[in-house]
PDB file of N, CA, C and O in Angstrom:
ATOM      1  N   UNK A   1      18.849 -16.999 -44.275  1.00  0.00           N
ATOM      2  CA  UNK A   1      18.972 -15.599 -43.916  1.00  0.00           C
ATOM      3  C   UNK A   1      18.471 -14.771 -45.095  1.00  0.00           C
ATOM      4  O   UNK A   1      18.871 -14.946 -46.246  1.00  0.00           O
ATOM      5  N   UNK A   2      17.584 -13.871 -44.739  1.00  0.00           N
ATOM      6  CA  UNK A   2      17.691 -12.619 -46.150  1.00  0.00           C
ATOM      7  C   UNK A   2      18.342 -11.422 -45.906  1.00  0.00           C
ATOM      8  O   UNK A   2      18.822 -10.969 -44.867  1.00  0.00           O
ATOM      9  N   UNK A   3      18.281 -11.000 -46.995  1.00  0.00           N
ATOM     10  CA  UNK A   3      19.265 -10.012 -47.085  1.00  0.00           C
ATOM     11  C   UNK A   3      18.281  -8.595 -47.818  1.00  0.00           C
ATOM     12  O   UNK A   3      17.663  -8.769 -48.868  1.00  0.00           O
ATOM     13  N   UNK A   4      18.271  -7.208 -47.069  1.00  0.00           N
ATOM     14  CA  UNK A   4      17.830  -6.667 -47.720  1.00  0.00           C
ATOM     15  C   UNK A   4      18.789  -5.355 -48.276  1.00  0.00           C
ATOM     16  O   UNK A   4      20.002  -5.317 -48.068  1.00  0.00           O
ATOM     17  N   UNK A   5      18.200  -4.514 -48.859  1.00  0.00           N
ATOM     18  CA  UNK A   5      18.767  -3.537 -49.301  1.00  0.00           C
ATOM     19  C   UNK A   5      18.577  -1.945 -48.269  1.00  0.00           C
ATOM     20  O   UNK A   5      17.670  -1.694 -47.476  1.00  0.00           O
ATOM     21  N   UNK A   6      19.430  -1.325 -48.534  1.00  0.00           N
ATOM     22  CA  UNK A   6      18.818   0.183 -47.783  1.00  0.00           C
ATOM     23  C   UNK A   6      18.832   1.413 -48.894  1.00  0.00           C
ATOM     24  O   UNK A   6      19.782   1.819 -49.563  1.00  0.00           O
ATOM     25  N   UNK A   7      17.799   1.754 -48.872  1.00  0.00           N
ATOM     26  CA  UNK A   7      16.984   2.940 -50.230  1.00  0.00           C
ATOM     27  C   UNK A   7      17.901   4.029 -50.297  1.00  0.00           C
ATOM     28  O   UNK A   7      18.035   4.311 -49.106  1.00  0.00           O
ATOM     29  N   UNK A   8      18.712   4.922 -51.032  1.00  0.00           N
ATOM     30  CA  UNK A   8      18.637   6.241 -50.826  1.00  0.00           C
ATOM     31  C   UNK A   8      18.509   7.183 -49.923  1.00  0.00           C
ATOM     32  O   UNK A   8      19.324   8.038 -49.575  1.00  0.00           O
ATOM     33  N   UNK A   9      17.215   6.934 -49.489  1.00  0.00           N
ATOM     34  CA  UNK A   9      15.968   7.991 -48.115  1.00  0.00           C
ATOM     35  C   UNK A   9      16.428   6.487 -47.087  1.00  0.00           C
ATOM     36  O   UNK A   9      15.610   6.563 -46.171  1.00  0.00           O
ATOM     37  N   UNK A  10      16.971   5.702 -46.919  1.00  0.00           N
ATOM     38  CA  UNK A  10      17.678   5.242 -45.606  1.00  0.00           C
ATOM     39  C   UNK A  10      16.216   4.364 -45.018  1.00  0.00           C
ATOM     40  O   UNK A  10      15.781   4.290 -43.869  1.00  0.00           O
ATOM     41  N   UNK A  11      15.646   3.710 -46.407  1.00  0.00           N
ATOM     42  CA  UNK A  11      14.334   2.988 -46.308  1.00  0.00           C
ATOM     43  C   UNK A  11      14.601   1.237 -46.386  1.00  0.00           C
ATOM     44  O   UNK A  11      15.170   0.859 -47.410  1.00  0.00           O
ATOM     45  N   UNK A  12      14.403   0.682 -45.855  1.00  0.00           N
ATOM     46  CA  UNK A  12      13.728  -1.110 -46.425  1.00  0.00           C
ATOM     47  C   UNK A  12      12.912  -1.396 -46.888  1.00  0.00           C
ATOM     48  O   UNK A  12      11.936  -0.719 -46.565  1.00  0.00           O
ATOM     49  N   UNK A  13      12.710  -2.192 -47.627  1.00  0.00           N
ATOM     50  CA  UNK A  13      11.462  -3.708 -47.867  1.00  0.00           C
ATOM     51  C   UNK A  13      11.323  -4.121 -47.362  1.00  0.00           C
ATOM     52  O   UNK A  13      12.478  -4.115 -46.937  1.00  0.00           O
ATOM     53  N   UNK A  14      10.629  -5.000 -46.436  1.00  0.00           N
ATOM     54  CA  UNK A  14      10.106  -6.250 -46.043  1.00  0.00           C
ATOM     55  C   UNK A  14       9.944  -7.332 -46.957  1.00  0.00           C
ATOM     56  O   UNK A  14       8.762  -7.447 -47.283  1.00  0.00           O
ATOM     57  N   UNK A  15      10.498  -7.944 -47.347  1.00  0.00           N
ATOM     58  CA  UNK A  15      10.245  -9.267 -48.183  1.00  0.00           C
ATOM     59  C   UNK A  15       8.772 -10.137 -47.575  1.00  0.00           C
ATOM     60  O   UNK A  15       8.281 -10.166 -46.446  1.00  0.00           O
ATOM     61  N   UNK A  16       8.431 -10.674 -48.623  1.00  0.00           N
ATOM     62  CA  UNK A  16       7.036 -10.937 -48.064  1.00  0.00           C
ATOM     63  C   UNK A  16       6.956 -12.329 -46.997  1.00  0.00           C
ATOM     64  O   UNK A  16       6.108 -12.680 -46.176  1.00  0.00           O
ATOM     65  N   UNK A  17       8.284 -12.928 -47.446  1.00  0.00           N
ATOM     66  CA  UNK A  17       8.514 -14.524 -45.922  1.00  0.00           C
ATOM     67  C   UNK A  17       8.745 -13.647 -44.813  1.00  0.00           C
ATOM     68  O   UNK A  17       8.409 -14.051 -43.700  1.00  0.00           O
ATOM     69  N   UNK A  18       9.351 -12.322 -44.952  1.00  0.00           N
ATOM     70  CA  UNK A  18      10.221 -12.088 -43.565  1.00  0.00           C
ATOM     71  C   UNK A  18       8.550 -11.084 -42.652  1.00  0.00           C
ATOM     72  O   UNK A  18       8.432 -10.757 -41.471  1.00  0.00           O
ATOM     73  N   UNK A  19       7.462 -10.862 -43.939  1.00  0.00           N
ATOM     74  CA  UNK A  19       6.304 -10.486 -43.117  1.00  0.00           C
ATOM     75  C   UNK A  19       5.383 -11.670 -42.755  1.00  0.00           C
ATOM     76  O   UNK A  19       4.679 -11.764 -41.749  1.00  0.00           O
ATOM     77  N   UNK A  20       5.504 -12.445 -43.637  1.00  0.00           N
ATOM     78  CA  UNK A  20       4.483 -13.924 -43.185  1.00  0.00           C
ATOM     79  C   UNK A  20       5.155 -14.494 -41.776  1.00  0.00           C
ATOM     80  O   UNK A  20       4.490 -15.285 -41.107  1.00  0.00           O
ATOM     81  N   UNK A  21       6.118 -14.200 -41.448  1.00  0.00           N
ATOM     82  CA  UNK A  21       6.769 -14.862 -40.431  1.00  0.00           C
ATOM     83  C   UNK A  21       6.760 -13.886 -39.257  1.00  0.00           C
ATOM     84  O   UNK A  21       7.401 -14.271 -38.279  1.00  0.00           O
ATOM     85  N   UNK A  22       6.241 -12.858 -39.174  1.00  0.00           N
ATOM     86  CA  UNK A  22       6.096 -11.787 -38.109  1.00  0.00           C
ATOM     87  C   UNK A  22       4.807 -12.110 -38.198  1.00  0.00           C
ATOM     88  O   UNK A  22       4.618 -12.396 -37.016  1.00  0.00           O
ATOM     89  N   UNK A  23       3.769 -12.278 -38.726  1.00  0.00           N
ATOM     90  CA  UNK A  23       2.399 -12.198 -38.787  1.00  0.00           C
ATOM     91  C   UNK A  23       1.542 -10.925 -38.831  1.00  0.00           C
ATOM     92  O   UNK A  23       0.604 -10.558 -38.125  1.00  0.00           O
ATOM     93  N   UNK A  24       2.193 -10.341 -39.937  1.00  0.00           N
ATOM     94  CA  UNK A  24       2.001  -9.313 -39.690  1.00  0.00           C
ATOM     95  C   UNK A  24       1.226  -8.346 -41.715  1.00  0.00           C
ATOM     96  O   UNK A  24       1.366  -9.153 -42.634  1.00  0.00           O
ATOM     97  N   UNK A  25       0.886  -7.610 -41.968  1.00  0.00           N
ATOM     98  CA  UNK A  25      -0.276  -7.257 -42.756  1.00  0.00           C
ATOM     99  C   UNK A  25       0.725  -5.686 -43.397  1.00  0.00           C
ATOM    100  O   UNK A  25       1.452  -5.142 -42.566  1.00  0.00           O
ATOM    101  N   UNK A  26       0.678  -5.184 -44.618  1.00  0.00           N
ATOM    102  CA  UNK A  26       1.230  -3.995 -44.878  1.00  0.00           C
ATOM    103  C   UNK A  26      -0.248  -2.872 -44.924  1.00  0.00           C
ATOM    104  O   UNK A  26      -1.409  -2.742 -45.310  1.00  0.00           O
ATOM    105  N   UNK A  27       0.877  -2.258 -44.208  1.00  0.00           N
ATOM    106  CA  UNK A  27       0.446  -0.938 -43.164  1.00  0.00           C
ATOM    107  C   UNK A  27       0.568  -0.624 -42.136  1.00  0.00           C
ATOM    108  O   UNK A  27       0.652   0.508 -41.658  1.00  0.00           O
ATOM    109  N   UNK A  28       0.614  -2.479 -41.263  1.00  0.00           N
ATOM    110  CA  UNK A  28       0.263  -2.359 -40.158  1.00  0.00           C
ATOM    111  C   UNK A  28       1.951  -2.130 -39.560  1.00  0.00           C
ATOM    112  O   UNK A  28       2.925  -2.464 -40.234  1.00  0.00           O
ATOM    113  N   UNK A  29       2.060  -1.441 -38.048  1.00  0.00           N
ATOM    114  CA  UNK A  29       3.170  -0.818 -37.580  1.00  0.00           C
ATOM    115  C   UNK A  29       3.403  -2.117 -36.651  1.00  0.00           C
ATOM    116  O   UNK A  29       2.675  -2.918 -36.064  1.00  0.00           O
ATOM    117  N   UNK A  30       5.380  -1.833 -36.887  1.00  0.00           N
ATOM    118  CA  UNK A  30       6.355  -2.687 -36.359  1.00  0.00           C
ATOM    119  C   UNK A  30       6.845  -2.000 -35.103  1.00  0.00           C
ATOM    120  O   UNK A  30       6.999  -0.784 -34.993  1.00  0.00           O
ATOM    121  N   UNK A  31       7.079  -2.931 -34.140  1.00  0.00           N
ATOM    122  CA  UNK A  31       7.998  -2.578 -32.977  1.00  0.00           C
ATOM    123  C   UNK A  31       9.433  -2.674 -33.491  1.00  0.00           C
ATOM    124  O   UNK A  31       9.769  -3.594 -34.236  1.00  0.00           O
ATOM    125  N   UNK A  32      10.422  -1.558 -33.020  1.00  0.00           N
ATOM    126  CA  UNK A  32      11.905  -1.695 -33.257  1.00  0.00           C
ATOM    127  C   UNK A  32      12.523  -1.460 -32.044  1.00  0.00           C
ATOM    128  O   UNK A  32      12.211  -0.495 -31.346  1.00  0.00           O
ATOM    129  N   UNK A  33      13.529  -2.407 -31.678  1.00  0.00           N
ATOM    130  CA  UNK A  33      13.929  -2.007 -30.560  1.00  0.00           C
ATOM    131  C   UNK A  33      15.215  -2.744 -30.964  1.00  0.00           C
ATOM    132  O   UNK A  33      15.402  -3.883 -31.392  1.00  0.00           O
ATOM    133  N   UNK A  34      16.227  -1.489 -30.627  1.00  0.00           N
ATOM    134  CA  UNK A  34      17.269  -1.730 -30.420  1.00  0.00           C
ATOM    135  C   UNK A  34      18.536  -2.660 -29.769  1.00  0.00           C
ATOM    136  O   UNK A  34      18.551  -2.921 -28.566  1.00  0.00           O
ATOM    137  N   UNK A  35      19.427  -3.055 -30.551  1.00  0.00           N
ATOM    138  CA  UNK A  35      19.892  -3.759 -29.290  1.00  0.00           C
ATOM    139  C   UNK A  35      21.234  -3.847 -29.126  1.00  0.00           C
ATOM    140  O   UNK A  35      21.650  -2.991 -29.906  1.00  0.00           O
ATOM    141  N   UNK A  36      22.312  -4.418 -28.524  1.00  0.00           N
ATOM    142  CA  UNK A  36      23.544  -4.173 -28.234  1.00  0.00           C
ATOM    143  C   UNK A  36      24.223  -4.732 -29.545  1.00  0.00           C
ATOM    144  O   UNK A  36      23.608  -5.722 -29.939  1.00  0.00           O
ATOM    145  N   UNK A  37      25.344  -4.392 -30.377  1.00  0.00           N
ATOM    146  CA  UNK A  37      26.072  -5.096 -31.275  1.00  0.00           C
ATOM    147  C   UNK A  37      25.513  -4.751 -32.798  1.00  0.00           C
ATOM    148  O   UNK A  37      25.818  -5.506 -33.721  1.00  0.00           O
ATOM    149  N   UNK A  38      24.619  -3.491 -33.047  1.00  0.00           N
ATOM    150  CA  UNK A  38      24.430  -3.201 -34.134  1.00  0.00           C
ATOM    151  C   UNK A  38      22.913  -3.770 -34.608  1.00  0.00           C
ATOM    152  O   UNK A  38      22.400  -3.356 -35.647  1.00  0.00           O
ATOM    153  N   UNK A  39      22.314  -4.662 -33.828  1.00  0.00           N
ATOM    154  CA  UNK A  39      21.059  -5.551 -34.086  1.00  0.00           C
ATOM    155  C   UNK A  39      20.259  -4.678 -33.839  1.00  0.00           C
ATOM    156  O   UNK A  39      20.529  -3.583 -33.345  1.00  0.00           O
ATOM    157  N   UNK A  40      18.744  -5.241 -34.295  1.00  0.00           N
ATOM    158  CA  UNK A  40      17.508  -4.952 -34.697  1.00  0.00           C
ATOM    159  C   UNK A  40      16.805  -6.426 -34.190  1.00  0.00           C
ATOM    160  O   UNK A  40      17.211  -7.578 -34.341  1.00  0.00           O
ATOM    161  N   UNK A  41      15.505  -5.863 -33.484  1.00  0.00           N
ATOM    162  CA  UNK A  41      14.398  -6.891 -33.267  1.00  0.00           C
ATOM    163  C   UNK A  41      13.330  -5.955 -33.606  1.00  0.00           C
ATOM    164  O   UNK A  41      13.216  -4.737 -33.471  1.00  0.00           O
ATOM    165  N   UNK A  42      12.405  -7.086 -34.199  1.00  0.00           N
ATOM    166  CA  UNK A  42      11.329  -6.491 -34.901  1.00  0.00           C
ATOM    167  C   UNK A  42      10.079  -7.464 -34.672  1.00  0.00           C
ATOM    168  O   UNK A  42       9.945  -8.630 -35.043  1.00  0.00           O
ATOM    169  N   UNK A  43       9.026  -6.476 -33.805  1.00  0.00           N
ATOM    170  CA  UNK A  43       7.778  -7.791 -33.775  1.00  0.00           C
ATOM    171  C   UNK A  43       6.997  -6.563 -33.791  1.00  0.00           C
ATOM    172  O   UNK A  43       7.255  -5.386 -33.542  1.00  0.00           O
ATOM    173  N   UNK A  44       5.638  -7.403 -34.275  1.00  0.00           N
ATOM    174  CA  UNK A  44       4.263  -6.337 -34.739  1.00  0.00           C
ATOM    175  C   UNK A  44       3.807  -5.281 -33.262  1.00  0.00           C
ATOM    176  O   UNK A  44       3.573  -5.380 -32.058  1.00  0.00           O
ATOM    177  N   UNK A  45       3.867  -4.548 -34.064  1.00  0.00           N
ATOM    178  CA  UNK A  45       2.403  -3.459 -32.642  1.00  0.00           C
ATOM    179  C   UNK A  45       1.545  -3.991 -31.977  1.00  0.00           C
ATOM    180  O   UNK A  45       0.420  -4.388 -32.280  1.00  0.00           O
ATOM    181  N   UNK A  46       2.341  -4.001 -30.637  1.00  0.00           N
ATOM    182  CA  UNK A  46       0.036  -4.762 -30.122  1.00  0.00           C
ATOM    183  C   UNK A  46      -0.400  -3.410 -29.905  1.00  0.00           C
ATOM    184  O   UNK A  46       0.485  -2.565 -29.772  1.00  0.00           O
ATOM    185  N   UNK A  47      -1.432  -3.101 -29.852  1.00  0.00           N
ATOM    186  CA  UNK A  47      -2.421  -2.239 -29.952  1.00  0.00           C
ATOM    187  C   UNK A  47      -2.701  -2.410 -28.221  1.00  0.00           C
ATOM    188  O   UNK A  47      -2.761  -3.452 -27.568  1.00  0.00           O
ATOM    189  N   UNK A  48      -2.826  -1.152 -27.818  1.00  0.00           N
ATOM    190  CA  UNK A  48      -2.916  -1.115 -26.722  1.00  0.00           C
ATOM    191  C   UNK A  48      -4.583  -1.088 -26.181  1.00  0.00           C
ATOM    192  O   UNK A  48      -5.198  -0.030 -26.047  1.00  0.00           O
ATOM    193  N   UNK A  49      -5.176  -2.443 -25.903  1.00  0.00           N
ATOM    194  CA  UNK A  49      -6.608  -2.523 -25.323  1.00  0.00           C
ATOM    195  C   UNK A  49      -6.948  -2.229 -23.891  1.00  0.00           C
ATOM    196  O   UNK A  49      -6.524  -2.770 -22.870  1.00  0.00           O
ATOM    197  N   UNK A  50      -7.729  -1.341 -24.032  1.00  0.00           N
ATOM    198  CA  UNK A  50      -8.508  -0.992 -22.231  1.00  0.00           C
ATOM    199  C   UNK A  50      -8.906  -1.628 -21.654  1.00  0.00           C
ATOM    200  O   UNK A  50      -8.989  -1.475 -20.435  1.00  0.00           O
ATOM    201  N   UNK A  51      -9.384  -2.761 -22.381  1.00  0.00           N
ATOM    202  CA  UNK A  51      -9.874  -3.446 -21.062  1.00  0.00           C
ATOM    203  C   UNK A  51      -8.975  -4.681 -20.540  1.00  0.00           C
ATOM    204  O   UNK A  51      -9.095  -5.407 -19.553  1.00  0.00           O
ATOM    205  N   UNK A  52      -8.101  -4.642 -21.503  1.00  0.00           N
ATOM    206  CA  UNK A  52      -6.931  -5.503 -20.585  1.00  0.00           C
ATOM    207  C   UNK A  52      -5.945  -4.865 -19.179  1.00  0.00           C
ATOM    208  O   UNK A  52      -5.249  -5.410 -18.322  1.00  0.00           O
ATOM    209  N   UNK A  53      -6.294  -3.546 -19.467  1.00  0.00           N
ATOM    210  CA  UNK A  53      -5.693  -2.784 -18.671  1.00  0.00           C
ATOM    211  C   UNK A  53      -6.181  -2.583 -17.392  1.00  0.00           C
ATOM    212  O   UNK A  53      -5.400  -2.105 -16.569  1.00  0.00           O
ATOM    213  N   UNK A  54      -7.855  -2.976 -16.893  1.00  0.00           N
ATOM    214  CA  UNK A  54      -8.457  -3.402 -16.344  1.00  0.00           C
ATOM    215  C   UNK A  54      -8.064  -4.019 -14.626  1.00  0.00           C
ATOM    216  O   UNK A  54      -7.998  -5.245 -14.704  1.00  0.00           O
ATOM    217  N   UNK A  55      -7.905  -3.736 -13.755  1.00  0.00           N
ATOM    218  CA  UNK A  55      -7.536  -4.347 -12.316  1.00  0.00           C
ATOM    219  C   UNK A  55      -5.876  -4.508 -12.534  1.00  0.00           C
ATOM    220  O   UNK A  55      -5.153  -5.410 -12.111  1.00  0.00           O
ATOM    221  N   UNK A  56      -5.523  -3.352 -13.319  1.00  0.00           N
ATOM    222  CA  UNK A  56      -3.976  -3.809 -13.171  1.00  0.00           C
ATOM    223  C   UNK A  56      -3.316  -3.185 -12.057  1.00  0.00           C
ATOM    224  O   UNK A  56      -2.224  -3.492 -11.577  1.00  0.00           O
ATOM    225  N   UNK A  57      -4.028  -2.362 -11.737  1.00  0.00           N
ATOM    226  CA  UNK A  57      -2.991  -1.912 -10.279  1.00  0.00           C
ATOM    227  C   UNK A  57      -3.967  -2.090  -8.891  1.00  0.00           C
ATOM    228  O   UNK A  57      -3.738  -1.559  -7.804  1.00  0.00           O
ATOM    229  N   UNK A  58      -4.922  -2.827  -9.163  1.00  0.00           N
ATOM    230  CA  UNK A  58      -5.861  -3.701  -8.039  1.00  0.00           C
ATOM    231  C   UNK A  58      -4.946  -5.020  -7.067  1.00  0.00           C
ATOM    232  O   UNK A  58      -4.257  -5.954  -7.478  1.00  0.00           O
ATOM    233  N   UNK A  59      -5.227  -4.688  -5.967  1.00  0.00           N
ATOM    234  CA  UNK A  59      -4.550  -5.186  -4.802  1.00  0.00           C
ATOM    235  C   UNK A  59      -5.780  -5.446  -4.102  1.00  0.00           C
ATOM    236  O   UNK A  59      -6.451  -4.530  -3.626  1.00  0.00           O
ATOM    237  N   UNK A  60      -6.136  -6.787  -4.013  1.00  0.00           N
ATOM    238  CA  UNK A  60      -7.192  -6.876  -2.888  1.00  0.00           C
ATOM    239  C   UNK A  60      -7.298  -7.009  -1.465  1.00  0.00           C
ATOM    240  O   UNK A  60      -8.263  -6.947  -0.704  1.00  0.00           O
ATOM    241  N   UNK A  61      -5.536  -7.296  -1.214  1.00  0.00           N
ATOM    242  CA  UNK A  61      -4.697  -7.175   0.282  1.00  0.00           C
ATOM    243  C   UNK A  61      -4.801  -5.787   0.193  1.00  0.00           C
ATOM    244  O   UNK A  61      -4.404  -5.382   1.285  1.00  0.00           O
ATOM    245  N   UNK A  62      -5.089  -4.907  -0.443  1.00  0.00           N
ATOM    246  CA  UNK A  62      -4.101  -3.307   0.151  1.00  0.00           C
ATOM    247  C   UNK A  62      -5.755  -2.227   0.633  1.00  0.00           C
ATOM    248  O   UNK A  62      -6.486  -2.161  -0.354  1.00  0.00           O
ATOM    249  N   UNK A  63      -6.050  -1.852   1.252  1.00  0.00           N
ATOM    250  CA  UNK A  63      -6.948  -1.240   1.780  1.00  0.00           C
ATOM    251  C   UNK A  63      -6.508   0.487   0.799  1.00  0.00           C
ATOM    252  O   UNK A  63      -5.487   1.173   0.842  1.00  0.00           O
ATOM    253  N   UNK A  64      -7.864   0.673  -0.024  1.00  0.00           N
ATOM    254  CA  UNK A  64      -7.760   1.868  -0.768  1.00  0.00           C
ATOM    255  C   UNK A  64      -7.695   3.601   0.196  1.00  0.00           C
ATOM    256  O   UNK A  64      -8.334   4.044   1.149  1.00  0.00           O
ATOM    257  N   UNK A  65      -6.687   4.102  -0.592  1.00  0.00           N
ATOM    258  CA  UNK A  65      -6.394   5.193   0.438  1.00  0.00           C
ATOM    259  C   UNK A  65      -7.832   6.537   0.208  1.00  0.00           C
ATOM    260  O   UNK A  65      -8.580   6.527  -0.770  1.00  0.00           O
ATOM    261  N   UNK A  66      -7.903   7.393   1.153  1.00  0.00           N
ATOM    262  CA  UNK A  66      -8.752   8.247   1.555  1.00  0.00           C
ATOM    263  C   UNK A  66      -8.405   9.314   0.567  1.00  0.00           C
ATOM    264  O   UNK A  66      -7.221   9.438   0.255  1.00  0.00           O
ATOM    265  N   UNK A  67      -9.236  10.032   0.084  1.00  0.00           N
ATOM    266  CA  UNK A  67      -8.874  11.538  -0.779  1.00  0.00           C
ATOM    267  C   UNK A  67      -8.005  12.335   0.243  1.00  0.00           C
ATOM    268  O   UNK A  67      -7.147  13.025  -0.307  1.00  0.00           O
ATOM    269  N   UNK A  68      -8.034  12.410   1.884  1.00  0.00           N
ATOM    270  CA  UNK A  68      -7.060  12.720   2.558  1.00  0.00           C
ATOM    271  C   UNK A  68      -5.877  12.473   2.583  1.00  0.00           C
ATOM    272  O   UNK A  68      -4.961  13.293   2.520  1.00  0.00           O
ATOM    273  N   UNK A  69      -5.780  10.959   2.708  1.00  0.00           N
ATOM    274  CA  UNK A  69      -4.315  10.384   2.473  1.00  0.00           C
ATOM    275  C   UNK A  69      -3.721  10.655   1.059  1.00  0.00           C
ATOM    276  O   UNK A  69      -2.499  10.805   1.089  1.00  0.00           O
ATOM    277  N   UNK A  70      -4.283  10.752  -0.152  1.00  0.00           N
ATOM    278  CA  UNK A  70      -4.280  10.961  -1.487  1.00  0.00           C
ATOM    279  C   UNK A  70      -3.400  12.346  -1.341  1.00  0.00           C
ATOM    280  O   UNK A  70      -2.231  12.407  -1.721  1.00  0.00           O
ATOM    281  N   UNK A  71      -4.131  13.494  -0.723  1.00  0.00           N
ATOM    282  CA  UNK A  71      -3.898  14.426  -0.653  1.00  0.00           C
ATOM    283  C   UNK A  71      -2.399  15.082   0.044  1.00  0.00           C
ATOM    284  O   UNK A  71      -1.582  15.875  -0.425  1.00  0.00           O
ATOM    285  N   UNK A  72      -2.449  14.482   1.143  1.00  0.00           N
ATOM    286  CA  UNK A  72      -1.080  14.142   2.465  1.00  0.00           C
ATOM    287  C   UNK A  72       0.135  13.844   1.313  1.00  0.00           C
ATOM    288  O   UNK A  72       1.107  14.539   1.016  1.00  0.00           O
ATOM    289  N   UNK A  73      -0.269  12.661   0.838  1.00  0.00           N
ATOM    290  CA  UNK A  73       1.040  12.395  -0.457  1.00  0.00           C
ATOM    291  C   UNK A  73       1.275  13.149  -1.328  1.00  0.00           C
ATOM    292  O   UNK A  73       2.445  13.215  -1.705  1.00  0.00           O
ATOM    293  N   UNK A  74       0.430  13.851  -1.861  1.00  0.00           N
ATOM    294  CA  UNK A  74       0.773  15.141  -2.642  1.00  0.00           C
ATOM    295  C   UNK A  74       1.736  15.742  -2.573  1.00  0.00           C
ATOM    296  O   UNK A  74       2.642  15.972  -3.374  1.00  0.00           O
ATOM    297  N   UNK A  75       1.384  16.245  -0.734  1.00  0.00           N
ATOM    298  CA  UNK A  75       1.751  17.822  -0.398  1.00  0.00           C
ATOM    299  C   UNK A  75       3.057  17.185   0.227  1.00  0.00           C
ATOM    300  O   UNK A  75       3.917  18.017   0.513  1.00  0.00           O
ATOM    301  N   UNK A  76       3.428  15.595   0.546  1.00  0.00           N
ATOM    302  CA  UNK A  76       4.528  15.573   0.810  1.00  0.00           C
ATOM    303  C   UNK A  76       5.525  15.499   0.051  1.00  0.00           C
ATOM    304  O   UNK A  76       6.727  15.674   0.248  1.00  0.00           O
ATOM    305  N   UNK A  77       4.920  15.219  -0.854  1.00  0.00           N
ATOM    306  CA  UNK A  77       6.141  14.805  -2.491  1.00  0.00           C
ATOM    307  C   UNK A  77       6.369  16.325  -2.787  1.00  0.00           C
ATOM    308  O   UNK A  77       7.573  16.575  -2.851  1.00  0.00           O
ATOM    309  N   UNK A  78       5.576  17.396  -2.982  1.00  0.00           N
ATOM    310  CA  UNK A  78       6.164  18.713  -2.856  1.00  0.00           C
ATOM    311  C   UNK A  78       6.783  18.990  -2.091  1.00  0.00           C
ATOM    312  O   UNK A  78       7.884  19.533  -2.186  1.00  0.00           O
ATOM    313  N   UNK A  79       6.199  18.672  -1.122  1.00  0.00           N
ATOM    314  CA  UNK A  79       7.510  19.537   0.180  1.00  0.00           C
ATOM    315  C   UNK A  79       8.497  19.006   0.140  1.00  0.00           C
ATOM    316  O   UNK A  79       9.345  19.621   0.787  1.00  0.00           O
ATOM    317  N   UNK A  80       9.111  17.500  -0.632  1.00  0.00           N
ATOM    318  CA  UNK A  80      10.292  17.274  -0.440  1.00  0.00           C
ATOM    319  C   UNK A  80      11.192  17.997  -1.493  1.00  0.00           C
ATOM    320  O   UNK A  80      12.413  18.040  -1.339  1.00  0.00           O
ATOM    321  N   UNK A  81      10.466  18.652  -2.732  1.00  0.00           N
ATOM    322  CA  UNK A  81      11.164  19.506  -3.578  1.00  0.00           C
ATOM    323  C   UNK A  81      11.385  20.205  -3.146  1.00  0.00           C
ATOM    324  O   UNK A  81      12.489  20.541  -3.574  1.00  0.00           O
ATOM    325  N   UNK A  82      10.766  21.465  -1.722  1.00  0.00           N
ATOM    326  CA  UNK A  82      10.554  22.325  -1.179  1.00  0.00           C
ATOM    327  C   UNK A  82       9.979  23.662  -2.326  1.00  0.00           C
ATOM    328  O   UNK A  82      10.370  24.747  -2.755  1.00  0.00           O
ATOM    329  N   UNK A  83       8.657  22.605  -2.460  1.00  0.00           N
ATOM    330  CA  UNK A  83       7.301  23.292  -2.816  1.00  0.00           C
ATOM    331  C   UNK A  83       6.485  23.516  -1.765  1.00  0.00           C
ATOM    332  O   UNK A  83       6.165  22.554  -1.065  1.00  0.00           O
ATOM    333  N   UNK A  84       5.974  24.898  -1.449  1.00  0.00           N
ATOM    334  CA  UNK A  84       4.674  24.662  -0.400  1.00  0.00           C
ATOM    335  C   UNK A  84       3.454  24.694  -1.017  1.00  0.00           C
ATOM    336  O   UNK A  84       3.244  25.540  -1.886  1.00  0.00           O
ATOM    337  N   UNK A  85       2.481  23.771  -0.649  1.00  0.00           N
ATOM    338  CA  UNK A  85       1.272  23.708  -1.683  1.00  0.00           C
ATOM    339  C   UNK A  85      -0.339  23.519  -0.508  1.00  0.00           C
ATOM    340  O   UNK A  85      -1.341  22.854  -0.769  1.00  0.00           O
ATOM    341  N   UNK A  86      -0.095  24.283   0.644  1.00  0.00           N
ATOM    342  CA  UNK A  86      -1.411  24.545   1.421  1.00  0.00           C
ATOM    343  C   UNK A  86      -1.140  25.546   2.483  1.00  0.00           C
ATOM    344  O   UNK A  86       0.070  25.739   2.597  1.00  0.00           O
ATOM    345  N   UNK A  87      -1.804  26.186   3.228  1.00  0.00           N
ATOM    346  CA  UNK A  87      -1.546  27.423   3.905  1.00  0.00           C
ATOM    347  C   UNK A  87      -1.685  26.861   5.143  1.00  0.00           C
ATOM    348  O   UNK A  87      -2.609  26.129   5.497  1.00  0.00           O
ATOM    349  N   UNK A  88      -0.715  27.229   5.819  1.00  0.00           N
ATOM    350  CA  UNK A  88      -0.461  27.325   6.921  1.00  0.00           C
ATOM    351  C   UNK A  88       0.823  26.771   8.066  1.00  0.00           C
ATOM    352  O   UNK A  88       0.768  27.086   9.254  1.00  0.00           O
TER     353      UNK A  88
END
């Protein structure tokens, strides 16, 4: 286990095993996420790439909707706020 210290300004170190073991480089940004019981998990930033992002909401079962139908959903998601958003 290591053990670190907390700064003054409410800062850490990283000891350099506890960064060789994240795989991770100084500068580069940590994920923190909280967790139940006072804990901390900590793993590197992925960097968010476009083109992995690529056919992610592609359905080749689902038949793509019409700028009409696009539109229909709009004006119904307003109207259920009771927004009116076309004349007549």
């Amino acid at each position: 286990m290591t053990i670190l210290t907390v700064t003054a300004k409410g800062q850490i170190t990283l000891k350099r095993a506890v960064l060789e073991h994240l795989g991770v480089q100084p500068g580069q940004r940590l994920d923190v996420r909280m967790l139940p019981g006072g804990k901390l998990e900590l793993a590197p930033e992925r960097a968010a790439d476009l083109l992995s992002l690529k056919g992610l909401l592609h359905d080749p079962k689902r038949k793509a909707a019409t700028l009409e139908e696009i539109q229909g959903a709009i004006e119904a998601g307003w109207a259920a706020c009771g927004v009116r958003t076309s004349e007549g």
